[in-house]
C-alpha positions as CSV (number, residue, x, y, z in Angstrom):
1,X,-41.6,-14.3,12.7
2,X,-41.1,-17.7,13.3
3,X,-41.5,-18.6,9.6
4,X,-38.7,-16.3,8.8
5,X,-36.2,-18.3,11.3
6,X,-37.4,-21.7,9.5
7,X,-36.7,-20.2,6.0
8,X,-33.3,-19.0,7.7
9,X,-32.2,-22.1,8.6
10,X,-33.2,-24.1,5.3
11,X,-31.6,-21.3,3.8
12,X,-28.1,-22.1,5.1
13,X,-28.7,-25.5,4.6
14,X,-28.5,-24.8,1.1
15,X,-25.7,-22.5,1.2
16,X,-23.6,-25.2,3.3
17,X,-25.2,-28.3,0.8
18,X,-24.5,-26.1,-2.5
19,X,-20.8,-25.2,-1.1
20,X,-20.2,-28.4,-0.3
21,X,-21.1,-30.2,-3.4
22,X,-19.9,-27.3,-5.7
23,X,-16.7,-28.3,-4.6
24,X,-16.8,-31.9,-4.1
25,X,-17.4,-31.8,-8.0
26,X,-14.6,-29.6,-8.6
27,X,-16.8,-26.6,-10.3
28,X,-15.1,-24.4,-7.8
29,X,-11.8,-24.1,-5.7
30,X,-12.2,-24.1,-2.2
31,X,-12.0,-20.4,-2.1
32,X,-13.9,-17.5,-0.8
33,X,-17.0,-18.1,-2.2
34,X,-16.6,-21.6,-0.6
35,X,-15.9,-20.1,2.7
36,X,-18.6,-17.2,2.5
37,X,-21.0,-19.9,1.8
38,X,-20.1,-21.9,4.8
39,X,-19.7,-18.8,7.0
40,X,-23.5,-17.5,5.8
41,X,-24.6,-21.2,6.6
42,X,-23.0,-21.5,9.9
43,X,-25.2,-17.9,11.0
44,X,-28.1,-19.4,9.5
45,X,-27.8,-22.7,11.5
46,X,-26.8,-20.9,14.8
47,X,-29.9,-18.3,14.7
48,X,-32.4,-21.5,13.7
49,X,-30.5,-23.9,15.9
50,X,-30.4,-21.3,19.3
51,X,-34.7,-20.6,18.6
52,X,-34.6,-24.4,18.7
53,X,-33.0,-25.1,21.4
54,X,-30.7,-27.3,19.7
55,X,-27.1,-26.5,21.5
56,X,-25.1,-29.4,20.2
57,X,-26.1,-27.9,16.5
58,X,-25.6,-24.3,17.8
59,X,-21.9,-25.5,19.1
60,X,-20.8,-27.1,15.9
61,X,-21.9,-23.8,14.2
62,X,-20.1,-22.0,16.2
63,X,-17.5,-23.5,15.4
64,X,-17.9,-23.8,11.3
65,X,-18.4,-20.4,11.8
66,X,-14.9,-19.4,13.6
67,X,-13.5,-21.8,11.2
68,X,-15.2,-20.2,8.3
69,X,-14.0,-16.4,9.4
70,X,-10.7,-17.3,10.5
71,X,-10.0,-18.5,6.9
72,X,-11.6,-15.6,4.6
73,X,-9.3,-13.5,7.0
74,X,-6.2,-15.6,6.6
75,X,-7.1,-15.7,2.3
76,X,-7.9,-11.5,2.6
77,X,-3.9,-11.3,4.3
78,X,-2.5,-13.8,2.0
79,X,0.4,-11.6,0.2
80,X,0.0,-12.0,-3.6
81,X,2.3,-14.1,-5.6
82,X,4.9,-12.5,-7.0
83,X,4.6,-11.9,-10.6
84,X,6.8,-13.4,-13.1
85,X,7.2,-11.4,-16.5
86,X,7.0,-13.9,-19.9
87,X,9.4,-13.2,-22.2
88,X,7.9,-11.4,-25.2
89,X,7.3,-13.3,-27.9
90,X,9.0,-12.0,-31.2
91,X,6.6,-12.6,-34.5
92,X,8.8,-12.5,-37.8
93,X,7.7,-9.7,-40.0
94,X,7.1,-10.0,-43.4
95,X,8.0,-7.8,-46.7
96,X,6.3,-8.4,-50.0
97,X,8.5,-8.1,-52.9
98,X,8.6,-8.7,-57.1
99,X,10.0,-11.8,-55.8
100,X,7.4,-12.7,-53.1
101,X,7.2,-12.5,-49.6
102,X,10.3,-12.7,-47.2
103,X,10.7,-12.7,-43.7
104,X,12.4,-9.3,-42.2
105,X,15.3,-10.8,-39.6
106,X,15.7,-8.2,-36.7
107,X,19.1,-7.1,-36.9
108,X,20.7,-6.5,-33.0
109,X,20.8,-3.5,-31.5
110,X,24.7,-2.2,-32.0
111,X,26.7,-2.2,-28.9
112,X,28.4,1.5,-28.1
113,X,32.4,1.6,-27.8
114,X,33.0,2.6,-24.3
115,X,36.5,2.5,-24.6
């Protein structure tokens, strides 16, 4: 059993390591994969660190770990941004006559009489 709390702890040293450095390089925005990484970590180091005995590394964890949750909640409440609509692009059409090939100009839409 105890093997399985070593590999447990070098496990979240990975996560925290990979997490870290994934976006220290800028191969990924600090986002929820960067937080879930850091949140699985921080569990790994507090189960590895509190088997240990080692309660200054079990504190900080704690903390990473509230820090960790408290912004994967905070990104899971985020309201979306609203969405702006593009204007649609018009493409010319084209007509092939005995002359060659023209471009079709959109006439506009004729406005009603409302008087």
């Amino acid at each position: 059993m105890e093997l399985l709390w070593e590999i447990t702890g070098w496990a979240g040293a990975a996560a925290m390591l990979c997490a870290y450095m994934t976006v220290s390089m800028g191969w990924i925005k600090p986002g929820t994969t960067f937080q879930a990484a850091n949140l699985f970590g921080s569990c790994a180091f507090i189960i590895n660190g509190t088997l240990h005995g080692a309660w200054p590394s079990v504190a900080t964890n704690v903390a990473w770990f509230l820090i960790s949750a408290v912004a994967l909640l905070r990104m899971r409440n985020k309201q979306p941004d609203a969405v702006v609509e593009a204007e649609p692009i018009v493409v010319p059409a084209y007509v092939t006559t005995d002359t060659g090939t023209v471009p079709v100009i959109p006439r506009p839409a004729p406005v009603a009489n409302c008087a």
